[in-house]
C-alpha positions in Angstrom: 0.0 0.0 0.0 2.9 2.5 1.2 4.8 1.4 -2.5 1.2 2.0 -4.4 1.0 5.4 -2.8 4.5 6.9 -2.8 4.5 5.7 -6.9 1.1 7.7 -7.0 3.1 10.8 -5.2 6.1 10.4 -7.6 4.2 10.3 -10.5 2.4 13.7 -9.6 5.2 15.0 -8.3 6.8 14.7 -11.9 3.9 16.0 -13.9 3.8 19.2 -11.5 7.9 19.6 -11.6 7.2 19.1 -15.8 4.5 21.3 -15.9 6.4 24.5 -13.8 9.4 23.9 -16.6 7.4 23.9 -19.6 5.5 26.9 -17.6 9.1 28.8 -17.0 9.9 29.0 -20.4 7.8 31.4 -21.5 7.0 34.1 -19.0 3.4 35.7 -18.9 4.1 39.7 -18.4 -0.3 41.2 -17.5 0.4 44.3 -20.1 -3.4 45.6 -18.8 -6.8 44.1 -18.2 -7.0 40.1 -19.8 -4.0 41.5 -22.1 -0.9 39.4 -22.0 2.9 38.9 -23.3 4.2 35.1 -22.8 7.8 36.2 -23.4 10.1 33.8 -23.8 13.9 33.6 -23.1 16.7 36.3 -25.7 18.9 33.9 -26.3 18.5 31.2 -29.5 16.4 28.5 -30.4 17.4 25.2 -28.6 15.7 21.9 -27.7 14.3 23.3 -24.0 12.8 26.4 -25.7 11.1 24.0 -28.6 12.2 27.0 -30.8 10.4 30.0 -28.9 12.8 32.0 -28.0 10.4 34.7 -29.1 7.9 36.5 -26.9 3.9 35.7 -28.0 0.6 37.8 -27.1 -2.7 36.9 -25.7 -6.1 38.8 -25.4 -8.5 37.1 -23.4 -12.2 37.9 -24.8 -15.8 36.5 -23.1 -15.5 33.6 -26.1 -11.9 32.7 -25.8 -8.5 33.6 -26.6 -6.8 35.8 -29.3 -3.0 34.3 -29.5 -0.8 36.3 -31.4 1.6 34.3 -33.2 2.0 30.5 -32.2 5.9 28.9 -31.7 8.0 27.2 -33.7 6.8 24.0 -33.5 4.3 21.7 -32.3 6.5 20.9 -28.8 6.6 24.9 -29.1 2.6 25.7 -29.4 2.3 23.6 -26.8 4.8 25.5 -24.8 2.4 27.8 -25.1 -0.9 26.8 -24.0 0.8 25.4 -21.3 1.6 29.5 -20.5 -1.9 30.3 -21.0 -3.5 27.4 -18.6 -1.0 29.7 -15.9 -3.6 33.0 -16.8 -7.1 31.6 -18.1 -8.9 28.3 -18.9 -10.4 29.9 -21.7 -9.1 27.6 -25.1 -7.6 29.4 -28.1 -10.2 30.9 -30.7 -8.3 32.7 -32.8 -4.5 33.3 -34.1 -3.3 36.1 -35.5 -0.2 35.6 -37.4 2.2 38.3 -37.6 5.1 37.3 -39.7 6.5 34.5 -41.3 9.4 33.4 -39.5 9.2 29.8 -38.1 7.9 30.6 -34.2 5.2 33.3 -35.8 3.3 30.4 -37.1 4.5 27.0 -37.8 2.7 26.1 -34.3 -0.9 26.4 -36.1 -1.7 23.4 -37.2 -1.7 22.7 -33.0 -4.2 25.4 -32.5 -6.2 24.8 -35.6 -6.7 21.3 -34.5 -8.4 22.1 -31.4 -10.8 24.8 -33.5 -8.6 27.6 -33.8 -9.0 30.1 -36.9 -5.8 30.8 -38.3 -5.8 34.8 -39.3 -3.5 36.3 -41.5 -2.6 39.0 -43.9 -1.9 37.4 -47.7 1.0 38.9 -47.8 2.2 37.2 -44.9 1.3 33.8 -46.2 3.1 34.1 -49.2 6.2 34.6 -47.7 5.5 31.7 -45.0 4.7 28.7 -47.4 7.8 29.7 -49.7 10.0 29.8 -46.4 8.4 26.5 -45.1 10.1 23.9 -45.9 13.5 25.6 -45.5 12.5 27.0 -41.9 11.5 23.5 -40.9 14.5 21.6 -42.4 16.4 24.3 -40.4 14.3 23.5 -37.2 15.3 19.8 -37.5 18.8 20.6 -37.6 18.8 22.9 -34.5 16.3 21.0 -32.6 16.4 17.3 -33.4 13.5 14.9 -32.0 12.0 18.3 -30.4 10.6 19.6 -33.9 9.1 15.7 -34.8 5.4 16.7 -35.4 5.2 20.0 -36.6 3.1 20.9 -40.0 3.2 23.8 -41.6 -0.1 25.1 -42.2 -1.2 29.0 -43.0 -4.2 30.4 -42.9 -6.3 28.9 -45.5 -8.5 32.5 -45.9 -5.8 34.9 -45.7 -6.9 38.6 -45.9 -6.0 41.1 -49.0 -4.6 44.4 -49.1 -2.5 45.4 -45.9 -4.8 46.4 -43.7 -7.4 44.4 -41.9 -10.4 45.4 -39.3 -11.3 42.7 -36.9 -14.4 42.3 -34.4 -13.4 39.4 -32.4 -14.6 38.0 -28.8 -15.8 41.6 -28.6 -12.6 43.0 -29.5 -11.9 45.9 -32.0 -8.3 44.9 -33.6 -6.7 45.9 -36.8 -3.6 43.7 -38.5 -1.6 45.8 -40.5 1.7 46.4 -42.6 3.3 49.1 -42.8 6.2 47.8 -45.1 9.3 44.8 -45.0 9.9 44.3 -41.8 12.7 41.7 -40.1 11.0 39.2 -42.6 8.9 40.3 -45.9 5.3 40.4 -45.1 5.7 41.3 -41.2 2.2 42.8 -40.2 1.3 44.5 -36.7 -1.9 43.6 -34.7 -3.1 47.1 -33.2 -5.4 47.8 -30.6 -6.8 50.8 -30.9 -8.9 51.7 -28.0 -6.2 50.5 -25.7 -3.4 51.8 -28.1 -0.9 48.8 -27.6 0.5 46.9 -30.7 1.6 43.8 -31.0 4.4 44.5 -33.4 5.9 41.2 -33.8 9.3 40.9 -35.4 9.3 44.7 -36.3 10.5 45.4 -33.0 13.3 43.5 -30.6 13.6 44.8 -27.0 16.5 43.7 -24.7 18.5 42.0 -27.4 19.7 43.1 -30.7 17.9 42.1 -34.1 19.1 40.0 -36.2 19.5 41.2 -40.0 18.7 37.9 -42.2 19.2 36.9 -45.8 15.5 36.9 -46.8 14.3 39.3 -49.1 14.2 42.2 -46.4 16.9 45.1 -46.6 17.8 46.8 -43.2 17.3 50.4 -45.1 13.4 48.9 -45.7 13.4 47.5 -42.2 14.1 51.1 -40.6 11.9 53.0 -42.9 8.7 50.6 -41.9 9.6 51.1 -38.1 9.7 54.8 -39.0 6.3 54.4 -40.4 4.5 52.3 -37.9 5.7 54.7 -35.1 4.8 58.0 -36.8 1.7 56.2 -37.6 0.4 54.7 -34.6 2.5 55.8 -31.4 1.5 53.0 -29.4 1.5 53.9 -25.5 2.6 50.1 -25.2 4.5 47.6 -27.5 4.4 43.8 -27.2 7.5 43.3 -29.2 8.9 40.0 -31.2 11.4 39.5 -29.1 12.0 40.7 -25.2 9.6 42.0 -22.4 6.5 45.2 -23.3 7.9 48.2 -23.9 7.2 51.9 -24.3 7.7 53.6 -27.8 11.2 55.6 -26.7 12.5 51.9 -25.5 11.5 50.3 -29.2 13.2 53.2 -30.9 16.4 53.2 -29.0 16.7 49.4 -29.4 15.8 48.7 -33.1 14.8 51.9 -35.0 18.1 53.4 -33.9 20.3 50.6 -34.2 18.5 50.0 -37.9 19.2 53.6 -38.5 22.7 53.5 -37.5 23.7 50.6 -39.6 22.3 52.4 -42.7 24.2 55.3 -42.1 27.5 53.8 -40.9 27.4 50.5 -43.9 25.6 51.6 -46.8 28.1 54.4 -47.8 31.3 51.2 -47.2 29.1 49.1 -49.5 28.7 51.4 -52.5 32.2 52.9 -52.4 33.3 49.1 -52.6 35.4 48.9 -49.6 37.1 46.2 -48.4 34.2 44.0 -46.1 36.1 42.4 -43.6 38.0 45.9 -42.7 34.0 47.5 -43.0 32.8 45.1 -40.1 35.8 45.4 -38.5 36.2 49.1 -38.3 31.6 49.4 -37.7 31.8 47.1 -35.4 34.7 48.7 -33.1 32.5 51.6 -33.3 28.8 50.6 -32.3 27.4 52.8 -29.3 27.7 51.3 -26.0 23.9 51.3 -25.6 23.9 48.2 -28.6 26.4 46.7 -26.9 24.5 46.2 -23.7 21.7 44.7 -25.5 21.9 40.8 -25.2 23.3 39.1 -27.9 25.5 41.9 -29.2 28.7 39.9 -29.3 27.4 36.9 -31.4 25.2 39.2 -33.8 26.4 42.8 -34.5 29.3 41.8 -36.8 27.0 39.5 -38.9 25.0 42.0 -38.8 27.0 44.8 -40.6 28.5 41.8 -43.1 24.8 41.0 -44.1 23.8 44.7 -44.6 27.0 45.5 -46.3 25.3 42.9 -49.1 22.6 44.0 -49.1 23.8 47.8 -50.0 26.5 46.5 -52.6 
């Protein structure tokens, strides 16, 4: 009897201790009333994160949830309702995809199982199912036996033109573009009545952004941050990457450094100088206030290499 019971404590014990570490990877941040940031850790995607090393949103309506983006992978959606169970009992309704980068949406097949509609802009899709099976193949690599399950699935009714207005649970949202963002396609869900956006990978707090080979140029990059600030100066941001944030944080962590990378590469790239001696000498001068941002040492200088192709 003693055996039968302390095998019964064991057991439970484990499924808590399990439950608190899937729980502690992504960290639920209460932005205002039933409005939420699950953000997860700065660093990069590995097995324990499930590839959400990204920070999510959630908007808790009287008929369910509104995620905002949904992980990596399958391991990685569930990663996330395992977050949500921590603030409501209320199931997904809807996602709201914001880019096309593999934790933005290659968990909503997850969702859509469980009766989830999967919203998104058409622009947005395009970009995801020509990056799909390159961003999973990737996810494999990096992630092994964590990314077994996951099937990449868009919204099958994606929405035209760049902007869209959206009633749901009661909620007044809009999704919007305002131009190439860290991926093509990147789109913003915005609040208006409580002015907070959910900018996804437009904006990175507490670390630096990464500049990738895919179609997006930094110089477009900083000129859409220019225009979703001037256009909607959110009181709050729930950025891609990193905790909420006020407007003056997001522009002194990405719309500055994005500025200052034009300024400082693009005239190296298009008088031809010499790129190692480019990143070299850039690099040796980025402002302290980038190099306190985490990540700085294993991104800046890829960085300036991958905007100095872009310029050239």
């Amino acid at each position: 009897m003693f055996k039968t019971l302390l095998k019964a404590f064991t057991a439970a014990a484990l499924a808590t201790y399990a439950f608190a570490a899937q729980a502690s990877v992504l960290q639920p941040v209460k932005v205002t009333d039933n409005i939420y940031a699950l953000v997860g850790p700065l660093g990069q995607r590995d097995a324990a994160n499930a590839g959400d090393n990204a920070t999510f949103g959630a908007i808790v309506t009287p008929d369910g949830v509104i995620l905002i983006d949904s992980g990596a992978t399958k391991a990685g959606a569930e990663l996330i309702e395992t977050t949500l169970k921590t603030v409501t009992p209320k199931p997904v309704r809807w996602v709201i995809n914001t880019g096309s980068q593999d934790h933005r949406w290659l968990g909503n097949a997850t969702f859509a199982a469980q009766g989830a509609k999967i919203i998104a802009l058409d622009s947005t899709v395009k970009v995801q199912q020509a990056n799909a099976a390159k961003e999973l193949q990737g996810l494999k690599m990096l992630l092994g036996e964590t990314a077994a399950g996951t099937t990449p699935m868009s919204s099958p009714d994606p929405l035209p033109g760049d902007e869209a207005k959206l009633t749901l649970g009661g909620i007044d949202l809009e999704l919007r573009r305002f131009g190439n963002g860290h991926f093509p396609g990147d789109a913003v869900v915005w609040l208006p009545k409580q002015r907070i956006a959910f900018s996804g990978d437009l904006v990175f707090a507490d670390r630096l952004l990464g500049v990738l080979d895919n179609g997006s140029r930094v110089d477009q990059w900083a000129q859409t941050f220019k225009t979703f600030a001037a256009t909607l100066k959110p009181e709050i941001i729930v950025p891609g990457h990193g905790k909420p944030c006020s407007l003056a944080q997001a522009q002194a962590q990405t719309g500055d450094y994005l500025d200052w990378l034009v300024r400082e590469v693009k005239p190296a790239a298009q008088n031809m100088d010499d790129l190692e001696k480019t990143v070299q000498r850039v690099h040796a001068a980025t402002p302290e206030a980038f190099r306190k941002l985490d990540n700085f040492e294993g991104i800046d200088k890829k960085n300036i290499n991958r905007a100095y192709l872009e310029f050239q």
